[in-house]
mmCIF file as Biopython writes it, N, C-alpha, C and O atoms, coordinates in Angstrom:
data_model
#
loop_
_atom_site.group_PDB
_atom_site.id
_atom_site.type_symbol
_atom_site.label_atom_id
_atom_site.label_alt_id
_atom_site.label_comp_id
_atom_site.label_asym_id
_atom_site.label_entity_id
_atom_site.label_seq_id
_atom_site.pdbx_PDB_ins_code
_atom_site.Cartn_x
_atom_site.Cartn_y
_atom_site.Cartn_z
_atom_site.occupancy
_atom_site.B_iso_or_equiv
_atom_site.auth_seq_id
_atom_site.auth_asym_id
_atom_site.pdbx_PDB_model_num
ATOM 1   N N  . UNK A ? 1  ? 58.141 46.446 41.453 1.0 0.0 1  A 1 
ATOM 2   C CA . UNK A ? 1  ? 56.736 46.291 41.135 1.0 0.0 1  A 1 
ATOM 3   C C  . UNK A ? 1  ? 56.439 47.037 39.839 1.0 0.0 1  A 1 
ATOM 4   O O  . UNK A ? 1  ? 56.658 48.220 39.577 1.0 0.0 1  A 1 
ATOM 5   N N  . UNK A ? 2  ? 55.962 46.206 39.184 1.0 0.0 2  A 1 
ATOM 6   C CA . UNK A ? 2  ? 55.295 47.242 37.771 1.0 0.0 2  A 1 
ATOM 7   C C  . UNK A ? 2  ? 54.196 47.890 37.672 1.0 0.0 2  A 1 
ATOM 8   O O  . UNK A ? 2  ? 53.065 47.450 37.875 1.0 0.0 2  A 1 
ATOM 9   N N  . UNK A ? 3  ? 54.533 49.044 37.328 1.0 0.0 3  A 1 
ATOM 10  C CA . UNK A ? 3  ? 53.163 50.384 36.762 1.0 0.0 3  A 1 
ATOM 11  C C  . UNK A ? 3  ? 52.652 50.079 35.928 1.0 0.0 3  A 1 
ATOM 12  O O  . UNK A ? 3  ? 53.137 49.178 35.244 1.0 0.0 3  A 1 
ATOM 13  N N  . UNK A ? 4  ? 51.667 50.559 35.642 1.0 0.0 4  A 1 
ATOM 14  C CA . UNK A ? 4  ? 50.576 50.394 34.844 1.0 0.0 4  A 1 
ATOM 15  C C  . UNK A ? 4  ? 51.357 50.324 33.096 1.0 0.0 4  A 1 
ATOM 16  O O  . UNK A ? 4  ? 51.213 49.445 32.247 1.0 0.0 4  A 1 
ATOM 17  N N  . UNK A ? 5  ? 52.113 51.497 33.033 1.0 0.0 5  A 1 
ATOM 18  C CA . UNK A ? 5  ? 52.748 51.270 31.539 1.0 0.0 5  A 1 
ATOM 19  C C  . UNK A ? 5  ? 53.568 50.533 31.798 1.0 0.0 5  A 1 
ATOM 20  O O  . UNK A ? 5  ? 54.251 50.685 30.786 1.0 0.0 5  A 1 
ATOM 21  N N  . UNK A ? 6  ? 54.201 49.654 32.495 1.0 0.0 6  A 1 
ATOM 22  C CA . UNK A ? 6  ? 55.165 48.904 32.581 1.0 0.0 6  A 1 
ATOM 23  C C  . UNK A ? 6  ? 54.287 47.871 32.297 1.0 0.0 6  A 1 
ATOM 24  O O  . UNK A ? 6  ? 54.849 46.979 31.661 1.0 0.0 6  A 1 
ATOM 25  N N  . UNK A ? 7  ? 53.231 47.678 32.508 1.0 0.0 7  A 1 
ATOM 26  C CA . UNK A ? 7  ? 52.895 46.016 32.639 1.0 0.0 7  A 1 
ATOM 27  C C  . UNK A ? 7  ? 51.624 46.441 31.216 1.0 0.0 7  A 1 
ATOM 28  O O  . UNK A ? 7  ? 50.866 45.516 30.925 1.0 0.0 7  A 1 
ATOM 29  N N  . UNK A ? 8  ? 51.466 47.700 30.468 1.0 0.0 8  A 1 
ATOM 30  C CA . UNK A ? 8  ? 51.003 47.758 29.145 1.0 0.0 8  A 1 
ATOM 31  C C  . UNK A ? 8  ? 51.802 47.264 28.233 1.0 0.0 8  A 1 
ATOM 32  O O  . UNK A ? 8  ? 51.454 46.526 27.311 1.0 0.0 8  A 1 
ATOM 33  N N  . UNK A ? 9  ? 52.975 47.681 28.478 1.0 0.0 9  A 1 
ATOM 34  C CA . UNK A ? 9  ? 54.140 47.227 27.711 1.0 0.0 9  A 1 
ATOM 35  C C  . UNK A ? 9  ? 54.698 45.988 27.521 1.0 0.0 9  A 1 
ATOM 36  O O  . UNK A ? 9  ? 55.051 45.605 26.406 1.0 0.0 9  A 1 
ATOM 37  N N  . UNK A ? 10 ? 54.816 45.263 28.619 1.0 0.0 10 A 1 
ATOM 38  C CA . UNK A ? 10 ? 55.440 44.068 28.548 1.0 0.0 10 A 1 
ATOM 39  C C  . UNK A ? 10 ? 54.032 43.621 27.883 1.0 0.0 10 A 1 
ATOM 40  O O  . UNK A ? 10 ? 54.002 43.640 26.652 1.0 0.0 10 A 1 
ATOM 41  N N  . UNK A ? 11 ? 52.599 43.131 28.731 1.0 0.0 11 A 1 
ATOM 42  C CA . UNK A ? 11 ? 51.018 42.717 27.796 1.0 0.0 11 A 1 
ATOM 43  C C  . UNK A ? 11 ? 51.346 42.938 26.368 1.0 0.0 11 A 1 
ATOM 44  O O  . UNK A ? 11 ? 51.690 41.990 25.662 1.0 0.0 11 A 1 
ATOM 45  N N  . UNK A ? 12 ? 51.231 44.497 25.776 1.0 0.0 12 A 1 
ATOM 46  C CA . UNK A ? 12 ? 51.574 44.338 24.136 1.0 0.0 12 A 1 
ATOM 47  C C  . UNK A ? 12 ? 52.452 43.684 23.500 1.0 0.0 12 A 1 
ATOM 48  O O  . UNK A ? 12 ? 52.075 43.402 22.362 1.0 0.0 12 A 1 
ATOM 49  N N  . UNK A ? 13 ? 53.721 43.237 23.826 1.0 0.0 13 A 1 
ATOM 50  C CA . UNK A ? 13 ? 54.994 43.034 23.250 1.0 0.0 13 A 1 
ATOM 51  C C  . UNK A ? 13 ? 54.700 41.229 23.470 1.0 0.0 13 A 1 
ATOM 52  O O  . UNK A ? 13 ? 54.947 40.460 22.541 1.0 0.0 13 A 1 
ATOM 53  N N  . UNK A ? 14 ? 54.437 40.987 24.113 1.0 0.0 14 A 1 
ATOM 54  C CA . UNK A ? 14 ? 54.014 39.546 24.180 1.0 0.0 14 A 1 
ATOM 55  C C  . UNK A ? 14 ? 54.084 39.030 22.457 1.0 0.0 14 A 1 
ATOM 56  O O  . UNK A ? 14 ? 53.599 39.812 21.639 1.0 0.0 14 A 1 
ATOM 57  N N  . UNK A ? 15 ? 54.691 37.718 21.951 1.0 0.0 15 A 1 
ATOM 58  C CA . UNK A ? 15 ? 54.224 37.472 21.137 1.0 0.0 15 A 1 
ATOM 59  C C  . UNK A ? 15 ? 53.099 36.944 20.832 1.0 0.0 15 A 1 
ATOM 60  O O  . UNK A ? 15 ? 52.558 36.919 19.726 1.0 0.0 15 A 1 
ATOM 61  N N  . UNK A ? 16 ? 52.578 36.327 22.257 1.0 0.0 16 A 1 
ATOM 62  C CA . UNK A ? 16 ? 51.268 34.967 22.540 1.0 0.0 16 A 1 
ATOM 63  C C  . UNK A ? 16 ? 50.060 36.085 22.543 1.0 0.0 16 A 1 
ATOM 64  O O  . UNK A ? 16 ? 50.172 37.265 22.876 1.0 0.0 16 A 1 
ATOM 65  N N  . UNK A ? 17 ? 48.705 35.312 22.019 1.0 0.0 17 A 1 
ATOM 66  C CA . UNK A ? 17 ? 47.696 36.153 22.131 1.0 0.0 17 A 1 
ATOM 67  C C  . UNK A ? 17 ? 46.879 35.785 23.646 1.0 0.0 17 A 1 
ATOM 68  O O  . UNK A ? 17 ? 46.400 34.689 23.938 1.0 0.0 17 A 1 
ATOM 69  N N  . UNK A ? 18 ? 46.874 37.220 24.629 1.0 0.0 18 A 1 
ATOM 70  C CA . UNK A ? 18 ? 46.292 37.390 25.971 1.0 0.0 18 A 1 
ATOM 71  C C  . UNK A ? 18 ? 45.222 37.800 26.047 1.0 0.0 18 A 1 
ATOM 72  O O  . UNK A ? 18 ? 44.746 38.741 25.412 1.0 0.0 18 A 1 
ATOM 73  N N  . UNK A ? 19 ? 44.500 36.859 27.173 1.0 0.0 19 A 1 
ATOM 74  C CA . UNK A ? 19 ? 42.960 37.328 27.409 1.0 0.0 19 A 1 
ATOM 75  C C  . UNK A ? 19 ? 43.307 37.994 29.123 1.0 0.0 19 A 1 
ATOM 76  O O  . UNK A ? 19 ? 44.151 37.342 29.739 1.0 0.0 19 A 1 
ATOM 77  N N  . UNK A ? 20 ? 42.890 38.835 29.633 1.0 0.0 20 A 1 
ATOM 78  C CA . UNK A ? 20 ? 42.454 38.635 31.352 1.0 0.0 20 A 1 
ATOM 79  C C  . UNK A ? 20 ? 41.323 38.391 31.429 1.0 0.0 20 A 1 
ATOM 80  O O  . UNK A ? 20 ? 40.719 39.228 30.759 1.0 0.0 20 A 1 
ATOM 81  N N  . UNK A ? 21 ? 40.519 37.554 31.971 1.0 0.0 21 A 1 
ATOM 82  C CA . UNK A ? 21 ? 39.559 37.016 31.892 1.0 0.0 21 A 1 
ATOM 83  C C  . UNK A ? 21 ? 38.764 37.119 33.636 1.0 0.0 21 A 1 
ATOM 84  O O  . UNK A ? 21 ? 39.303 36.287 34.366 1.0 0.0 21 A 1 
ATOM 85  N N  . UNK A ? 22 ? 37.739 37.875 34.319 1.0 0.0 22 A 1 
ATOM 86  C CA . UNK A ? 22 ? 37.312 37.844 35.589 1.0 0.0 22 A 1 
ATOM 87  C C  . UNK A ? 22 ? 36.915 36.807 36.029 1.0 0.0 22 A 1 
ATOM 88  O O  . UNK A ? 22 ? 37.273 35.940 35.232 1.0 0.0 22 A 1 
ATOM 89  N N  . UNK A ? 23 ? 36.295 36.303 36.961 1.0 0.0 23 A 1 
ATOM 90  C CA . UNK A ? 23 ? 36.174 35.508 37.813 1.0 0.0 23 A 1 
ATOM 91  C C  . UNK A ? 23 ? 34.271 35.057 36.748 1.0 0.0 23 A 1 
ATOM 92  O O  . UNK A ? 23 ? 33.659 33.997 36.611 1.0 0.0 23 A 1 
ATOM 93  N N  . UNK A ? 24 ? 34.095 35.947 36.441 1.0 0.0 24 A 1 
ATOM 94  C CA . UNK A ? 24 ? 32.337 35.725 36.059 1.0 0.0 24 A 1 
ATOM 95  C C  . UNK A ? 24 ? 32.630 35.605 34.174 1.0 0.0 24 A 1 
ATOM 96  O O  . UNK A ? 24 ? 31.772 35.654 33.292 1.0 0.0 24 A 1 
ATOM 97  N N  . UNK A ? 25 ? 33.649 35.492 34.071 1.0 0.0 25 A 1 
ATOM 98  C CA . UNK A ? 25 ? 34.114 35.071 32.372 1.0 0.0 25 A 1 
ATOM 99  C C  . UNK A ? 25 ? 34.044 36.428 31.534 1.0 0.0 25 A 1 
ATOM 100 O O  . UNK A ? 25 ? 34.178 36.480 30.312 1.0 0.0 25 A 1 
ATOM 101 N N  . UNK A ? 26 ? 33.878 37.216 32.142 1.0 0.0 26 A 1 
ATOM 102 C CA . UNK A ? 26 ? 34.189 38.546 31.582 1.0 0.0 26 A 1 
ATOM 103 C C  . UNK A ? 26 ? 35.768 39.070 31.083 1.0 0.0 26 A 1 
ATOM 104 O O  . UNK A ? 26 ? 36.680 39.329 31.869 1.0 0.0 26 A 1 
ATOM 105 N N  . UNK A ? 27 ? 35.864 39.169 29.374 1.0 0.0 27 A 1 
ATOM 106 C CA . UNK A ? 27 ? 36.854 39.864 29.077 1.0 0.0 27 A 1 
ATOM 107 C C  . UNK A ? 27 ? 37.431 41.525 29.626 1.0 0.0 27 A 1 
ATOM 108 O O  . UNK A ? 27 ? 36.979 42.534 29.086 1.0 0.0 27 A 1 
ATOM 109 N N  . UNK A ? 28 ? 38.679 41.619 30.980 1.0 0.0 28 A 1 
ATOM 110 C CA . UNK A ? 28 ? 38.976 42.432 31.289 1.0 0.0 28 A 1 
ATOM 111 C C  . UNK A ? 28 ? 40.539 43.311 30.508 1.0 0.0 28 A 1 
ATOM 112 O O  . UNK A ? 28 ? 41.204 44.240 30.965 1.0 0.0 28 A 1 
ATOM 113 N N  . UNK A ? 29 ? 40.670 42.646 29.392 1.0 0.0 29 A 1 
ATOM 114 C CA . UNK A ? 29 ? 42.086 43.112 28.881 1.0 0.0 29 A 1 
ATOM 115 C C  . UNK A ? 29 ? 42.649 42.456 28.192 1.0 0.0 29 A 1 
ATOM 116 O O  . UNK A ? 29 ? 43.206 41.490 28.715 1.0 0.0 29 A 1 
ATOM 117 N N  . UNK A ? 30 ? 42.746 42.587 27.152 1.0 0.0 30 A 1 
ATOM 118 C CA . UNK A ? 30 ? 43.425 41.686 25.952 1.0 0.0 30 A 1 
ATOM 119 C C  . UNK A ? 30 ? 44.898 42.314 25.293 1.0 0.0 30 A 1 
ATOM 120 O O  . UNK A ? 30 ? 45.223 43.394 25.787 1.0 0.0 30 A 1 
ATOM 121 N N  . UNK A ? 31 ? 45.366 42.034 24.758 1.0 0.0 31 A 1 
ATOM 122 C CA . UNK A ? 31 ? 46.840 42.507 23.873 1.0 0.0 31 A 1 
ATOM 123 C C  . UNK A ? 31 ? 46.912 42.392 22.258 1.0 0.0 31 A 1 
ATOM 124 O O  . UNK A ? 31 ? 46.612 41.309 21.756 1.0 0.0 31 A 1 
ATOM 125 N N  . UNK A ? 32 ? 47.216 43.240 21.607 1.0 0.0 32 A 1 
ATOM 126 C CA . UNK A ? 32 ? 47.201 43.563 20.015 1.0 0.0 32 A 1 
ATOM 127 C C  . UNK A ? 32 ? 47.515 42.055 19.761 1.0 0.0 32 A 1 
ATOM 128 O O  . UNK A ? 32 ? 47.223 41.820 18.589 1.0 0.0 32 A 1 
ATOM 129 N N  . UNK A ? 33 ? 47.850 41.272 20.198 1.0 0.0 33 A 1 
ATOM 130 C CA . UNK A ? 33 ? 47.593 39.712 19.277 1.0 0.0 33 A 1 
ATOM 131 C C  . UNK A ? 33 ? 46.699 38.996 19.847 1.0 0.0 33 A 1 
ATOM 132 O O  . UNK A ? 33 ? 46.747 37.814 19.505 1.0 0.0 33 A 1 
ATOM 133 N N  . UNK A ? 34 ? 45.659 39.339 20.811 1.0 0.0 34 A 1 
ATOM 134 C CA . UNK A ? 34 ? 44.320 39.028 20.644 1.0 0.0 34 A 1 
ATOM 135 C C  . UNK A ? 34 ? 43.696 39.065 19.592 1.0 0.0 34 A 1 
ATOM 136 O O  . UNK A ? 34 ? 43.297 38.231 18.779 1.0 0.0 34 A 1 
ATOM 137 N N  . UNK A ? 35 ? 43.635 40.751 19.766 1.0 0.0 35 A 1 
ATOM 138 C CA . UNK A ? 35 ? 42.913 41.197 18.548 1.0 0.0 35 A 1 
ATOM 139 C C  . UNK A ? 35 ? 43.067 40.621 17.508 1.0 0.0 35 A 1 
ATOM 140 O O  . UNK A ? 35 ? 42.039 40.119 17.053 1.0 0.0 35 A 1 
ATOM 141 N N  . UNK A ? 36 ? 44.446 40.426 16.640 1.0 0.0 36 A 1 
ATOM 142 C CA . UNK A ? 36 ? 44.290 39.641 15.546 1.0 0.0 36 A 1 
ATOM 143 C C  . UNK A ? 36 ? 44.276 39.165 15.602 1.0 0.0 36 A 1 
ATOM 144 O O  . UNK A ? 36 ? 44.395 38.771 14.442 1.0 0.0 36 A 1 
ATOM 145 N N  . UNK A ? 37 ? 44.146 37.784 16.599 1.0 0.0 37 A 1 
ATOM 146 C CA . UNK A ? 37 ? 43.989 36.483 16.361 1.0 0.0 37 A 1 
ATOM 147 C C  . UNK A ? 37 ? 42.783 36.044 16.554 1.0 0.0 37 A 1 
ATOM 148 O O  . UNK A ? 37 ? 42.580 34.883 16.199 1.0 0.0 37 A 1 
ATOM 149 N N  . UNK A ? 38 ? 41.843 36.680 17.055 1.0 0.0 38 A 1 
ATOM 150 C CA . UNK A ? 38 ? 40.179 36.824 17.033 1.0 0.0 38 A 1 
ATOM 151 C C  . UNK A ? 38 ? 39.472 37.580 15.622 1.0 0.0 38 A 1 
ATOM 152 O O  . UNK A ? 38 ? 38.494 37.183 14.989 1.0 0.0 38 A 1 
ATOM 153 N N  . UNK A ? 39 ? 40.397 38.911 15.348 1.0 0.0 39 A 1 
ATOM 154 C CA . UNK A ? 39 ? 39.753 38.952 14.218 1.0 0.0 39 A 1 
ATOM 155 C C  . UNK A ? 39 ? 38.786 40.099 15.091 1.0 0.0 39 A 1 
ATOM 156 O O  . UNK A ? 39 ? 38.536 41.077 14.386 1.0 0.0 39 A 1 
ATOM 157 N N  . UNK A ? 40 ? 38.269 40.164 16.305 1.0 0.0 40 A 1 
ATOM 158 C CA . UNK A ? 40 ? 37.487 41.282 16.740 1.0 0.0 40 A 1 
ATOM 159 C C  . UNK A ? 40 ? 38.332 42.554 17.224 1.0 0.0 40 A 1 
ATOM 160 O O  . UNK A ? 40 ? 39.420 42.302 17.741 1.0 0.0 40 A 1 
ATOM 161 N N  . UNK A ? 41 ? 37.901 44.052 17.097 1.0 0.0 41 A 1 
ATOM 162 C CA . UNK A ? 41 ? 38.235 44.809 17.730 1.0 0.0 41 A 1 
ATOM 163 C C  . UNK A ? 41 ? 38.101 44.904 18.945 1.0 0.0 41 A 1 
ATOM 164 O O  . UNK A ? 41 ? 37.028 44.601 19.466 1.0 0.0 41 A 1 
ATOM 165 N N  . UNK A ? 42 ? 39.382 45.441 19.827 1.0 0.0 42 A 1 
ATOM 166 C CA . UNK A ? 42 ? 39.590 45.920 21.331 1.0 0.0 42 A 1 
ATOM 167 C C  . UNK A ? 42 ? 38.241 45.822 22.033 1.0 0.0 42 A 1 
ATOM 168 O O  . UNK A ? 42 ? 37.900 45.150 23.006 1.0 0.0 42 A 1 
ATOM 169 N N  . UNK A ? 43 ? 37.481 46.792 21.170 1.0 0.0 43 A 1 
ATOM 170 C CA . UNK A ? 43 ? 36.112 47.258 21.587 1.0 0.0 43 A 1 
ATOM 171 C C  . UNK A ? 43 ? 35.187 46.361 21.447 1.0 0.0 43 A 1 
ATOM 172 O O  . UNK A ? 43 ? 34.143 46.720 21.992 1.0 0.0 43 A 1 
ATOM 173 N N  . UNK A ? 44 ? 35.145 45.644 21.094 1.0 0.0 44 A 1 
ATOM 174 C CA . UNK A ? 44 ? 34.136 44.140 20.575 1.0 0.0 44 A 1 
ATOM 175 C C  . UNK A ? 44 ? 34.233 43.643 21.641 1.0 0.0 44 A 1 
ATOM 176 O O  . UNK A ? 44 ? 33.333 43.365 22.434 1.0 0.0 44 A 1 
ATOM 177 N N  . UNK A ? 45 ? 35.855 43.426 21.775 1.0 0.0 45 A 1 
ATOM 178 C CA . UNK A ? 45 ? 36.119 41.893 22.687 1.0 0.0 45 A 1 
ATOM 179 C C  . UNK A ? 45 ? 36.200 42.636 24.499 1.0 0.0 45 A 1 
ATOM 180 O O  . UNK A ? 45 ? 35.791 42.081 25.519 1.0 0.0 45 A 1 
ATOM 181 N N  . UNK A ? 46 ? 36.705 43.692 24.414 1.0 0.0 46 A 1 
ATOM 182 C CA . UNK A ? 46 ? 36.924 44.059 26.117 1.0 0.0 46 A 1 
ATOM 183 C C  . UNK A ? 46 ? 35.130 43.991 26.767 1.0 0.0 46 A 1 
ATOM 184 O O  . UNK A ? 46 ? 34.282 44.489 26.027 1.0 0.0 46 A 1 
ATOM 185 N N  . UNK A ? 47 ? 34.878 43.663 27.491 1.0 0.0 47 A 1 
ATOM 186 C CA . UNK A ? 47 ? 33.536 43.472 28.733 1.0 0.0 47 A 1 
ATOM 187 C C  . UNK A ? 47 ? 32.458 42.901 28.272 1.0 0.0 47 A 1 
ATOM 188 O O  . UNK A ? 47 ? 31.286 42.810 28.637 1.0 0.0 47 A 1 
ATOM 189 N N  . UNK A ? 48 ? 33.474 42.311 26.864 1.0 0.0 48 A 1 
ATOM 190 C CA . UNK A ? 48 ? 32.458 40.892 26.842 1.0 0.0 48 A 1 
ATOM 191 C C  . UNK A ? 48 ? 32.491 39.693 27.468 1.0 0.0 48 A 1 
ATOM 192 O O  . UNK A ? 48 ? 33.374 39.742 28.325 1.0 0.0 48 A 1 
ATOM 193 N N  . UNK A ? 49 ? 31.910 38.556 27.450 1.0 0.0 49 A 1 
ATOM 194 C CA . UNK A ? 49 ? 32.236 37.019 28.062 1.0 0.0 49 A 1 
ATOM 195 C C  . UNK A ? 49 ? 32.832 36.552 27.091 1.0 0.0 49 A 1 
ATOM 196 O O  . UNK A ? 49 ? 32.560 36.711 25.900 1.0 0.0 49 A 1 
ATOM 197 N N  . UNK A ? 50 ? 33.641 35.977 27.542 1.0 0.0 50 A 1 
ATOM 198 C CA . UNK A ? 50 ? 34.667 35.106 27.113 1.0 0.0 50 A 1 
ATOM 199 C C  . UNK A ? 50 ? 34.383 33.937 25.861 1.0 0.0 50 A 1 
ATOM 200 O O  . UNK A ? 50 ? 35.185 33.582 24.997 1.0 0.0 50 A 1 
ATOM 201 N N  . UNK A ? 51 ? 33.199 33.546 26.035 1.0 0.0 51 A 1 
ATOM 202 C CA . UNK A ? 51 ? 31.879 32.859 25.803 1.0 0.0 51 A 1 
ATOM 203 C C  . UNK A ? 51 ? 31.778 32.796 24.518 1.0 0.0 51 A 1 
ATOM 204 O O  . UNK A ? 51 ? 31.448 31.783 23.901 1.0 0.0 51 A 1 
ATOM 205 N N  . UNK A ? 52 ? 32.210 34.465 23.764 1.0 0.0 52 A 1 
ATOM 206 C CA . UNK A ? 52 ? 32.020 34.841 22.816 1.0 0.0 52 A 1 
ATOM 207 C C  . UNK A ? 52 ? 32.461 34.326 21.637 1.0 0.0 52 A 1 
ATOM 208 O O  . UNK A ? 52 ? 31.892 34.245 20.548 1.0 0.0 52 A 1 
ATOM 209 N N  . UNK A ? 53 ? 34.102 33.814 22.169 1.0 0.0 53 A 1 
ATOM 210 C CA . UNK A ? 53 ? 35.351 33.095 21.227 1.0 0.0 53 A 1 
ATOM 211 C C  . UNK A ? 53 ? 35.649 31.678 21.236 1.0 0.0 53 A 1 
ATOM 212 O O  . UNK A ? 53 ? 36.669 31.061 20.932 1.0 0.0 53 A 1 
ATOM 213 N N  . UNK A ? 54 ? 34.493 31.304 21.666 1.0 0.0 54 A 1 
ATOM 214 C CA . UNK A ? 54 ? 34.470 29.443 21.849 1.0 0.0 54 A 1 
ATOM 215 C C  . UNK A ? 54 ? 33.390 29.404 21.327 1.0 0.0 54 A 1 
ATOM 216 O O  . UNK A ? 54 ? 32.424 30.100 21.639 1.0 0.0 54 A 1 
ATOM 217 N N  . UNK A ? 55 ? 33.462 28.164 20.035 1.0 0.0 55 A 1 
ATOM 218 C CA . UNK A ? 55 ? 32.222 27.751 19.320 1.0 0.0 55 A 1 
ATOM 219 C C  . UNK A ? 55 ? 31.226 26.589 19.911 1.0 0.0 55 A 1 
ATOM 220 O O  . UNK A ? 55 ? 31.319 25.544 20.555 1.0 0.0 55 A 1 
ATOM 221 N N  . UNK A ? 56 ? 30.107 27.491 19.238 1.0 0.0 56 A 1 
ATOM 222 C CA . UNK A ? 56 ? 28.421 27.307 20.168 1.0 0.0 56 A 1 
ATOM 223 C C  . UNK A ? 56 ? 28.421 26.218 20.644 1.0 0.0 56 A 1 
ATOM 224 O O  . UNK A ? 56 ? 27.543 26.178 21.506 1.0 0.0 56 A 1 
ATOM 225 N N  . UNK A ? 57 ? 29.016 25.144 20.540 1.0 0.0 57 A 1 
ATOM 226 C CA . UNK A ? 57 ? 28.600 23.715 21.243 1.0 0.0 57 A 1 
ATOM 227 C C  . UNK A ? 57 ? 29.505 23.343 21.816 1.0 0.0 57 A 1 
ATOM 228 O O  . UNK A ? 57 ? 29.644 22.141 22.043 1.0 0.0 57 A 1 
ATOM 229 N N  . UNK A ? 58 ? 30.502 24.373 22.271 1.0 0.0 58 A 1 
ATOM 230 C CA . UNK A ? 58 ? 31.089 24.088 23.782 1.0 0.0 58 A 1 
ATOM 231 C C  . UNK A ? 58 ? 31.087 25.324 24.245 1.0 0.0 58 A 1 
ATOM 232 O O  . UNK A ? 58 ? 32.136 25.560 24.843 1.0 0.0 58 A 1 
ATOM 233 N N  . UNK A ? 59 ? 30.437 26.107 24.223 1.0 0.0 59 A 1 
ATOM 234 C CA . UNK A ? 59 ? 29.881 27.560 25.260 1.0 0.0 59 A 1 
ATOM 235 C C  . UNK A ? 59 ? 30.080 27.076 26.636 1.0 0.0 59 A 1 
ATOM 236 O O  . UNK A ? 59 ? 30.968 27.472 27.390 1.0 0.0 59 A 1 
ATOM 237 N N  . UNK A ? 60 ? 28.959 25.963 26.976 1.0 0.0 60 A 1 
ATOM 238 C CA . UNK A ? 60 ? 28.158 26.014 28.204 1.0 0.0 60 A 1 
ATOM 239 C C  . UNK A ? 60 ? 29.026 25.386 29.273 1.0 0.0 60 A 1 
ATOM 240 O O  . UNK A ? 60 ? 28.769 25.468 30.474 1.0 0.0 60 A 1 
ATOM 241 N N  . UNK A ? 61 ? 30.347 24.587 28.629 1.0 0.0 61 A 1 
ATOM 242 C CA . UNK A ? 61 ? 31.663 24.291 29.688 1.0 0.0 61 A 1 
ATOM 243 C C  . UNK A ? 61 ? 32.064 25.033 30.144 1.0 0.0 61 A 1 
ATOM 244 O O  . UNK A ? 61 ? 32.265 24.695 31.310 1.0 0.0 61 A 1 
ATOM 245 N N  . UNK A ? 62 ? 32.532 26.506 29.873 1.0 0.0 62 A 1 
ATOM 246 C CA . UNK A ? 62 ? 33.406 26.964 30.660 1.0 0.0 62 A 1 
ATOM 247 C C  . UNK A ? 62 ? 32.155 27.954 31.665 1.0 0.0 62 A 1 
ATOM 248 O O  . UNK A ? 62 ? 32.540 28.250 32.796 1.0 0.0 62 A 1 
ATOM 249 N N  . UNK A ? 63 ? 31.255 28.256 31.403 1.0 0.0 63 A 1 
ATOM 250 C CA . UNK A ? 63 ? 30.071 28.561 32.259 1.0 0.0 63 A 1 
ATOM 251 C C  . UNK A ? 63 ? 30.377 26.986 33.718 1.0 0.0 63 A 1 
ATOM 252 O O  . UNK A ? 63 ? 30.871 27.066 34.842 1.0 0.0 63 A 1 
ATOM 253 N N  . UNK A ? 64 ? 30.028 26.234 33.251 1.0 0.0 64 A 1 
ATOM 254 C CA . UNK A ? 64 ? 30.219 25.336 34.110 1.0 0.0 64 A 1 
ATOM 255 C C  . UNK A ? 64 ? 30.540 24.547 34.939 1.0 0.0 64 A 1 
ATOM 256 O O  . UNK A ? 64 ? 30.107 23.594 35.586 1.0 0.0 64 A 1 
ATOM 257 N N  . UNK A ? 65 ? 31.833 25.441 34.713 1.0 0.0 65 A 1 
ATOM 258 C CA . UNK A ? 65 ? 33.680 25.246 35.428 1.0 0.0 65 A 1 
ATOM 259 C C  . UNK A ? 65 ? 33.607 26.272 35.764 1.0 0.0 65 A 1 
ATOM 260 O O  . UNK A ? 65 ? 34.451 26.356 36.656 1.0 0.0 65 A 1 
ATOM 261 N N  . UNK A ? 66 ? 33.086 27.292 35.643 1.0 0.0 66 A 1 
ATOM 262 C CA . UNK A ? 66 ? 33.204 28.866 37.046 1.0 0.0 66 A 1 
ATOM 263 C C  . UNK A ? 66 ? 32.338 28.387 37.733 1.0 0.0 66 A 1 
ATOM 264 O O  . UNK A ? 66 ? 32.659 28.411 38.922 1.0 0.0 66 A 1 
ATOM 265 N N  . UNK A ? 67 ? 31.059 27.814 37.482 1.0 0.0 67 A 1 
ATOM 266 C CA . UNK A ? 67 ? 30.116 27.989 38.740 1.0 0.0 67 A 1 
ATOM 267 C C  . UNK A ? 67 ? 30.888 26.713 40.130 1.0 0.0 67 A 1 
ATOM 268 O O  . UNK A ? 67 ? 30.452 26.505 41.262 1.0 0.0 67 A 1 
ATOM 269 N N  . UNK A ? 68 ? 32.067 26.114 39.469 1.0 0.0 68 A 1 
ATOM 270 C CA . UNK A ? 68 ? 32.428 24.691 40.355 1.0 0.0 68 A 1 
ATOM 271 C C  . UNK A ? 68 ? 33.155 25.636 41.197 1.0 0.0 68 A 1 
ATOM 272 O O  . UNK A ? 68 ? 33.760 25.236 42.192 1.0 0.0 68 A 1 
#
């Protein structure tokens, strides 16, 4: 089973850019190629909605696919 730095480690080293994303579209954890591939800081993007990184005129889909 992996620990917490075990599973920081493998998350960072990833080459792919990772969201964890909650059940209510809340950003819970991202990985240094988030970040650059958004262009926002850690701090921007962690306990925000998801919402944030999809442009304005398809926002209201993925709102609409959690509430299903």
């Amino acid at each position: 089973m992996l620990n917490q730095n075990d599973y920081t480690a493998v998350f960072d080293a990833s080459p792919d850019a990772m969201l964890v994303v909650d059940a209510d579209g809340v950003i819970r954890d991202l990985n240094r190629q988030a970040v650059a591939m958004f262009g926002w800081s850690r701090e921007e993007l962690e306990g925000s909605e998801v919402e944030r990184l999809i442009p304005g005129a398809s926002r209201g889909r993925p709102r609409r696919h959690r509430r299903r």
